[in-house]
C-alpha positions in Angstrom: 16.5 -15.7 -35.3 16.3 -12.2 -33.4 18.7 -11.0 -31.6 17.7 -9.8 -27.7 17.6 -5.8 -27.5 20.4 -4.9 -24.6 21.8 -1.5 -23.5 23.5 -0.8 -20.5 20.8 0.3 -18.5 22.6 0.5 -15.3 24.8 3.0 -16.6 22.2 5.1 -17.4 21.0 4.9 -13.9 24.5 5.6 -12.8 25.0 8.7 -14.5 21.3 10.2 -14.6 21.1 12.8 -11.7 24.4 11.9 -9.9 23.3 8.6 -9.1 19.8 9.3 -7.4 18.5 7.0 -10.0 20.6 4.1 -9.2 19.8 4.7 -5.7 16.4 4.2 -6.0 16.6 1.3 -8.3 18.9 -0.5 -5.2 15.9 0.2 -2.8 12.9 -1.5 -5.1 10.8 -4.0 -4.3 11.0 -4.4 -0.5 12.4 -7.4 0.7 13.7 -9.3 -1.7 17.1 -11.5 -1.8 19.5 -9.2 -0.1 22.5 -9.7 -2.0 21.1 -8.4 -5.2 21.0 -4.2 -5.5 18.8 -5.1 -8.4 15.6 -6.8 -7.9 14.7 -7.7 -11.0 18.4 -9.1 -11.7 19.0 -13.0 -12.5 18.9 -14.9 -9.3 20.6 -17.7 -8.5 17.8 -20.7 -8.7 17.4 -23.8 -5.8 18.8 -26.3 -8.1 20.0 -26.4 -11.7 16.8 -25.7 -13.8 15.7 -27.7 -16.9 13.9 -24.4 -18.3 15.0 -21.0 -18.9 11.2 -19.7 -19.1 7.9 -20.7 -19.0 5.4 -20.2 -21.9 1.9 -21.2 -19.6 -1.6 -21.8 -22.1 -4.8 -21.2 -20.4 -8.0 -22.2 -22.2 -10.7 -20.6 -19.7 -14.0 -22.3 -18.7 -13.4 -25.8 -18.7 -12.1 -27.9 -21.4 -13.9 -31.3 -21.7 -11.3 -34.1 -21.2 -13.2 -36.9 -22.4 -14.1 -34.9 -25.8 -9.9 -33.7 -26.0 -7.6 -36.1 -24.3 -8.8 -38.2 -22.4 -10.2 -41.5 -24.5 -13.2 -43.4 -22.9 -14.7 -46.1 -25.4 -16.3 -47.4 -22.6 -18.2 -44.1 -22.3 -19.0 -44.1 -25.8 -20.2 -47.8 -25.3 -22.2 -47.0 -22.6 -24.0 -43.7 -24.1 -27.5 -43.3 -22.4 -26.6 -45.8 -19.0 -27.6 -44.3 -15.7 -25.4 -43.5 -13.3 -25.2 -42.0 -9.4 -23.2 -38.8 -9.8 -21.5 -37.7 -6.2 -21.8 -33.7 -7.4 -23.6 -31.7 -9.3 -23.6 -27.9 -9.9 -21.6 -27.4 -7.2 -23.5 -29.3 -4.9 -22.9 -32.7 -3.0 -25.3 -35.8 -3.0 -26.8 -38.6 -5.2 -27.9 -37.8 -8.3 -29.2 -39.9 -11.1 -27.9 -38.9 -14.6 -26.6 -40.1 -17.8 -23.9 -40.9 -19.8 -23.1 -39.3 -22.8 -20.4 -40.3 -25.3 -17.7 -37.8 -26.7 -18.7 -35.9 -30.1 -15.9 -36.6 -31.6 -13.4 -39.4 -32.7 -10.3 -40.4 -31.6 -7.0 -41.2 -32.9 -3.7 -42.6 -31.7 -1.0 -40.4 -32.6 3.3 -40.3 -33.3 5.4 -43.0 -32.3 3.8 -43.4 -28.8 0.1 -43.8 -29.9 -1.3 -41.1 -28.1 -4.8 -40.7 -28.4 -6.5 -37.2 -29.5 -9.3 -36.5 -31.1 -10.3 -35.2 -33.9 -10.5 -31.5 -32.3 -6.5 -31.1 -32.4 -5.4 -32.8 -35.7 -2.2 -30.2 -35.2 -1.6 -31.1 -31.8 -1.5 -34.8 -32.5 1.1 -34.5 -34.7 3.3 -33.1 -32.0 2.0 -35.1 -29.8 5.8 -37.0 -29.2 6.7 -33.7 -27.6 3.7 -33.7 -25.2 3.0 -35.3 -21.9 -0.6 -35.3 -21.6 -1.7 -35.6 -17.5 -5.1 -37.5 -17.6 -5.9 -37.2 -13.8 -5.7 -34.0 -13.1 -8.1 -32.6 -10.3 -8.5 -29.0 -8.1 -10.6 -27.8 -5.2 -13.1 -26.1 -6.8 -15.9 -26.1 -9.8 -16.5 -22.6 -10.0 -15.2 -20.4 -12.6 -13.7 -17.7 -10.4 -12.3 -19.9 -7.4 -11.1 -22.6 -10.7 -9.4 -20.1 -12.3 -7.8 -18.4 -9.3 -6.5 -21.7 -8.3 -5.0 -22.8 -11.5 -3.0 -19.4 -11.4 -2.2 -18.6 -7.9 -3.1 -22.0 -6.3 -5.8 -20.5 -4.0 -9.3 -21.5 -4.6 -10.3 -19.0 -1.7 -8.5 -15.9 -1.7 -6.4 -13.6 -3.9 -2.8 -15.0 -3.8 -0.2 -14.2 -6.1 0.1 -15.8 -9.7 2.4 -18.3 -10.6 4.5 -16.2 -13.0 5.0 -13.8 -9.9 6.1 -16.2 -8.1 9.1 -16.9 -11.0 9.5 -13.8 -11.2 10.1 -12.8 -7.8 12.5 -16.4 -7.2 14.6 -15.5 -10.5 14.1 -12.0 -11.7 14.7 -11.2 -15.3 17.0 -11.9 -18.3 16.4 -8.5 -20.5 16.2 -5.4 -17.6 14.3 -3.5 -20.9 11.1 -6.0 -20.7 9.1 -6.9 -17.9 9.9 -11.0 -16.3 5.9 -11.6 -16.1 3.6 -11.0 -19.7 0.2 -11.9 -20.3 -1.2 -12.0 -23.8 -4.5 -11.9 -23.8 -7.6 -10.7 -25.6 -9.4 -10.1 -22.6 -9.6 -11.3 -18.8 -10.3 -14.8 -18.1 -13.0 -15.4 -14.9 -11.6 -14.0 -11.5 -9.9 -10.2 -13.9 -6.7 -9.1 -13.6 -6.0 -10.9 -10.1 -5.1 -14.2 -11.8 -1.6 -12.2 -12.8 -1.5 -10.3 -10.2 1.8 -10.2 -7.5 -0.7 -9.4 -4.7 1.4 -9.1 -1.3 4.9 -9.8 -3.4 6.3 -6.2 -5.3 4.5 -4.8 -7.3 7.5 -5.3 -9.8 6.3 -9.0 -9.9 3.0 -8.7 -11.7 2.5 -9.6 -15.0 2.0 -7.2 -18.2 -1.0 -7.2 -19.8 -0.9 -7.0 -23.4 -3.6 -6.6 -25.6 -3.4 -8.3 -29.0 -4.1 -5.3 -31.7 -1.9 -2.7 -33.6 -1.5 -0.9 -30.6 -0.4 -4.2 -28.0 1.2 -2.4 -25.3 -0.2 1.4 -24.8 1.5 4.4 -23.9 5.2 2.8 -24.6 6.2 5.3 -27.6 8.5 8.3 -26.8 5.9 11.5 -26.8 8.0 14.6 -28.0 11.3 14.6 -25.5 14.3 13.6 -26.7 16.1 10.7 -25.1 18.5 12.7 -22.9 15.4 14.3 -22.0 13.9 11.4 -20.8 17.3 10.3 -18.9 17.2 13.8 -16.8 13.2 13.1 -16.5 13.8 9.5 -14.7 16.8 10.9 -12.8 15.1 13.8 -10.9 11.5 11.3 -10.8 13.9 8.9 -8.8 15.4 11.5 -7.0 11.9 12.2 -5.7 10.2 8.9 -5.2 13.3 7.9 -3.0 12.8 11.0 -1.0 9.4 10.0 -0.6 9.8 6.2 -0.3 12.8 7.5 2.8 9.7 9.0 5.5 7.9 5.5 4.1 10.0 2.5 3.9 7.5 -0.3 4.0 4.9 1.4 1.2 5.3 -1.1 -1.7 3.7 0.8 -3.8 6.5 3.4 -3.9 8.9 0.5 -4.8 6.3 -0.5 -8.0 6.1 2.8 -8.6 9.6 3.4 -9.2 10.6 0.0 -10.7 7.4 0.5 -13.2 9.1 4.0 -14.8 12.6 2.1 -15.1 10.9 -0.6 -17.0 8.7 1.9 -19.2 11.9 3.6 -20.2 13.7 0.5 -21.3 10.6 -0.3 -23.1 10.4 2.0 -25.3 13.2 0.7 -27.6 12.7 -3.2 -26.7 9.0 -3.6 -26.9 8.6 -2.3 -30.7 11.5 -4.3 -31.6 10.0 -7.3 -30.1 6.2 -6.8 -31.6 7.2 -6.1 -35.0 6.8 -9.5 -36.9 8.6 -7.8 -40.5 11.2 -10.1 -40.1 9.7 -13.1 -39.9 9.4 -15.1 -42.7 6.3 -16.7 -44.8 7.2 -20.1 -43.3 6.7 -18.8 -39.8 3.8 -16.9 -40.3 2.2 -20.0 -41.9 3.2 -22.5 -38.8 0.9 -20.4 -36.7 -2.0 -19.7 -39.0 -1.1 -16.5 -39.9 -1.1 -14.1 -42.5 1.3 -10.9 -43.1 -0.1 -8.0 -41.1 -2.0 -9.7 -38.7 -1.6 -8.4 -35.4 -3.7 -10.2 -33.0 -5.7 -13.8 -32.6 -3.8 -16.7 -30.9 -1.6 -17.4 -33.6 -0.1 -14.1 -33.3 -0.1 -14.8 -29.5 1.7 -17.9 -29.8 4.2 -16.5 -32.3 4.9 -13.3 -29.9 5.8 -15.6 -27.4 8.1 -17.3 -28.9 9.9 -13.8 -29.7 9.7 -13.1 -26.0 10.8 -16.3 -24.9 14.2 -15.2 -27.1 14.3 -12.3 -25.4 14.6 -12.9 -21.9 10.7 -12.9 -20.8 10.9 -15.1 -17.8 7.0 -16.1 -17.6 4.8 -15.5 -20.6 1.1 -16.4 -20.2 -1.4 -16.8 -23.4 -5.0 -16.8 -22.9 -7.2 -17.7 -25.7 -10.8 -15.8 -25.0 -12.2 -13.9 -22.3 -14.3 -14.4 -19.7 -17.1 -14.7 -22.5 -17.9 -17.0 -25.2 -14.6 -19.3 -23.8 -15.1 -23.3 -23.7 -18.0 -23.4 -20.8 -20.2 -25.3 -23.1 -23.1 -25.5 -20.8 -25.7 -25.3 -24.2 -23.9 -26.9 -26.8 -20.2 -28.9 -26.7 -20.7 -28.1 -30.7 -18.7 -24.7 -28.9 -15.5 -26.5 -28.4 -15.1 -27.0 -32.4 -14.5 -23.6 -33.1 -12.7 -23.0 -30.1 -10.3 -25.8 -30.7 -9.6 -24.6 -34.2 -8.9 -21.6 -33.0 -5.8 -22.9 -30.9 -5.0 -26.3 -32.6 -2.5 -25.0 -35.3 -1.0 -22.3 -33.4 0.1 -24.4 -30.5 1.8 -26.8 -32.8 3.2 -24.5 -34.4 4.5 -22.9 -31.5 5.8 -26.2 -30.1 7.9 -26.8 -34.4 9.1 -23.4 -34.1 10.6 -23.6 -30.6 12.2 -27.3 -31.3 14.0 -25.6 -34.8 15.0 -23.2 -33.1 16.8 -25.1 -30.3 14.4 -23.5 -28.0 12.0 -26.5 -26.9 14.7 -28.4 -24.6 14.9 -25.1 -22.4 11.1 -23.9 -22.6 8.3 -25.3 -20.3 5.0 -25.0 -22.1 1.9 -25.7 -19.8 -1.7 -25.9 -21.5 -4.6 -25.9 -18.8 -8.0 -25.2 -18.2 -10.1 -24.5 -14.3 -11.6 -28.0 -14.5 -13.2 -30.6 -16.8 -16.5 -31.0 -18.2 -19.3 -33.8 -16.7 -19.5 -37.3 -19.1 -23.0 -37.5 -17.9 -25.7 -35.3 -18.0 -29.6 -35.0 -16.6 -30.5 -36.6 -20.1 -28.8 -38.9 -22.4 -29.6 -36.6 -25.5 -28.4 -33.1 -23.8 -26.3 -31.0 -26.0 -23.8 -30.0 -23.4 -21.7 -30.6 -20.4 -21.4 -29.3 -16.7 -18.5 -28.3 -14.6 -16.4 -31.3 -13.2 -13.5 -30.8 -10.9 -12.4 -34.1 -9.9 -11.2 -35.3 -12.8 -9.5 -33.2 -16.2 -6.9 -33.2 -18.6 -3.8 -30.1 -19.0 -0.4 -31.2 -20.7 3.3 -30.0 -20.9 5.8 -29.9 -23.2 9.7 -29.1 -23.5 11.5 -27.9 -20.3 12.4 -31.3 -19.3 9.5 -33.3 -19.5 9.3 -36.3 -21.1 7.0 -36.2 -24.1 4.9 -38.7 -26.0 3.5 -40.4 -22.8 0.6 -40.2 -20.8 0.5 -39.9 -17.4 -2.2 -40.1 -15.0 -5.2 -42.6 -15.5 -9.0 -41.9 -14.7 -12.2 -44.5 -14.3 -13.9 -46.1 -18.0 -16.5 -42.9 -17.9 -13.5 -40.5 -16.6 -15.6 -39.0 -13.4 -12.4 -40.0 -11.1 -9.0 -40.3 -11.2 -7.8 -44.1 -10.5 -3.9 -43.8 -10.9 -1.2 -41.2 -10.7 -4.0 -38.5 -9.8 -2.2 -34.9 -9.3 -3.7 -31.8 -7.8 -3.5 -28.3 -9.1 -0.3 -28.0 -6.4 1.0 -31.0 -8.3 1.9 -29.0 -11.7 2.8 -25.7 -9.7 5.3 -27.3 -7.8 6.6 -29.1 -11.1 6.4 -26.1 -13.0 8.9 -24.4 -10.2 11.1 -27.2 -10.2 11.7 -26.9 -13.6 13.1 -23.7 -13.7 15.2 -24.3 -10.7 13.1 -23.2 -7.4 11.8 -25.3 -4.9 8.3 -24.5 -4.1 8.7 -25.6 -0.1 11.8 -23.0 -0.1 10.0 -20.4 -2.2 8.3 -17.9 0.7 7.6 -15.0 1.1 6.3 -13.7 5.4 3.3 -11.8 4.8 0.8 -10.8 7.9 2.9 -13.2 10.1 3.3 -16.3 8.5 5.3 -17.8 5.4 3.4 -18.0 2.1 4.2 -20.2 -1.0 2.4 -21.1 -4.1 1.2 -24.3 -3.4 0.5 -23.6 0.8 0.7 -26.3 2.7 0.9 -29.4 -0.1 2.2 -30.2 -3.4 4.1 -32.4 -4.7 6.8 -32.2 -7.9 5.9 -35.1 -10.3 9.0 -36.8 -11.0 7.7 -39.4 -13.1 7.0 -37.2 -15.9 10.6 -36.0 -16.1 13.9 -36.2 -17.0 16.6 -36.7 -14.6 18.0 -33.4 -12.9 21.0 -32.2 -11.0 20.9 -30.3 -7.9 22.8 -27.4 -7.7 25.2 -27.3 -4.8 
């Protein structure tokens, strides 16, 4: 395994310009925890976490439950039967439609008899590791309002994403690589809000990096030397602190300054952690891929992982874009291809972590916006309609138990019937796991205290192992 690239970057900081450097860093990032001159330094958590980092999946436009996870014989028994749907596209009433059974078959997988279907052969076969939540539901069946609540829990307006939110309550392990990366072909529904920081620092928002030879641009050194560079920073800081002095509330200064510190750090860490050379055939066959690749999920996946070793506090994968992603309004045929797509690199991902001792301290988090409809306006149609109020996400590692199933919808899985959790639900587990307590996790913005999951939310206990509080 890799070792994490450090260097004493506060001694740089120290010496570059007299100090002015280190000055500025001290002043970043407006008002975070006081008794930290770093922002981006560890923090001390709520409680003692059960994950060191967070590796969260997002499969944008609405994964069908009942065709994944979610097992329904009844529904399959019942093909072509009328019902009265509450919803549809968006809009409430009484609507006569149809059932219509999954395309594909089931299986029950591992020791705990899981069942999958036969879209994620790969997945089953971890599937001891997962716990798969069958009730999930959210607030919203539209693409941009889904997918900004499954990332910042706000159906309604821009808030900031989850892996801000870690990154702002804990701060990072490796000062030479950003706490918050995305890795991501494209942007799902809602852009580049879903990992943005919003009203928290701009020092919080998540890194976009784009899957290709070149993944993060404009990191390599262009022509100074690295003394050069030091001298560069020192007298930049110099500046932007004697800017930031006649404005002490601009944010955007404190991004602005925090962003260069990072860039320079970057420049050694990043190639280090993108270059795959030393990763063996093994490896590269776990997650589907072949020498040389640089992009697709299974390089993704695999890039995680490395980032996950090196200190990356919240690393999010997304599998497609905003286009040609799972909203199979046509055809479900869609969701074949997309499922092979992310089938063998997720299990890999899941094998390489557990070798690597890595599982036990990393939260994995697979979601979608919302489910698909099990009914349609005929019996015969090819595909499936939005369907909020009841779908299907899953986590693994980090303290959850795996190989169960948690969460139980109706025989047609439209509704939730036990253990139902909301999208607040899994944020507020998600921050419990690495230590932070979503009621205690604020931030005063325009007059009032803000937190992930606003004014609800629960941490779902059931789902994991017991946990000490710190203190």
């Amino acid at each position: 395994m890799s070792k994490p690239f450090t260097s004493n970057r506060r001694q740089f900081l120290k010496e570059a310009s007299g100090g002015f450097a280190m000055t500025a860093f001290a002043g970043m990032c407006g008002n975070l925890r006081a008794q930290s001159s770093d922002p981006l330094a560890n923090r001390s958590p709520h409680s003692a976490p059960s994950a060191d980092r967070v590796i969260f999946i997002y499969s944008t436009g609405g994964v069908s439950h009942v065709d994944t996870f979610d097992y329904k014989p009844q529904l399959t028994k019942d093909h072509g039967k009328s019902i009265v749907a509450s919803r549809w596209l968006n809009k409430p009433g009484e609507f006569t439609r149809y059932l219509i059974k999954p395309r594909w078959n089931f299986k029950q997988y591992g020791k705990s008899g899981t069942w999958v279907s036969d879209l994620f052969p790969h997945i089953g076969s971890v599937i001891d590791d997962i716990c798969v939540l069958n009730a999930m539901h959210c607030d919203s069946d539209g693409h941009d309002k889904g997918t900004l609540a499954a990332h910042t829990g706000s159906a309604q307006f821009t808030r900031p994403s989850v892996g801000s939110w870690v990154s702002y309550g804990l701060g990072t392990e490796n000062q030479n690589l950003p706490s918050f990366m995305v890795l991501a072909p494209a942007a799902p529904y809602a852009g580049a809000q879903t990992w943005g920081s919003c009203f928290l620092p701009g020092c919080h928002q998540g890194t976009h990096v784009i899957p290709g030879k070149i993944p993060i641009a404009n990191v390599a050194p262009r022509g100074l030397s690295r003394q050069q560079q030091q001298m560069e920073l020192g007298l930049l800081s110099r500046l932007n602190r004697s800017h930031q002095n006649s404005r002490p509330t601009d944010l955007a200064i404190n991004a602005r300054i925090r962003s260069f510190e990072t860039a320079f750090g970057m420049q050694q860490a990043a190639p280090e952690a993108f270059q795959l050379s030393a990763e063996n055939q093994q490896t590269l066959e776990m997650y589907g891929l072949e020498r040389g690749d640089t992009a697709g999920f299974g390089w993704q996946c695999l890039m995680a992982r490395r980032l996950a070793e090196r200190g990356v506090r919240f690393i999010e994968l997304i599998d497609v874009g905003s286009n040609n992603n799972w909203d199979s309004h046509g055809n479900m045929k869609d969701h074949e291809r997309l499922a092979k797509n992310i089938d063998k690199p997720l299990a890999g991902l899941i094998r390489d972590l557990k070798q690597r001792g890595m599982l036990e301290r990393t939260l994995l988090v697979w979601t979608s916006e919302f489910g698909r409809t099990p009914f349609n306006t005929t019996a015969n149609h090819a595909g499936r309609e939005h369907h909020n109020s009841c779908f299907t996400s899953w986590m693994a590692g980090g303290g959850v138990k795996g190989g169960m199933v948690y969460g139980k919808s109706d025989a047609y899985g439209i509704m939730p019937t036990e253990d139902s959790a909301h999208t607040h639900d899994l944020h507020a587990t998600i921050l419990n796991q690495v230590g932070l307590n979503h009621e205690e996790l604020t931030y005063r913005h325009a007059g009032r205290d803000f937190r992930l999951t606003d004014v609800r939310g629960e941490v779902l206990h059931d789902i994991l192992h017991s946990q000490k509080t710190v203190g």
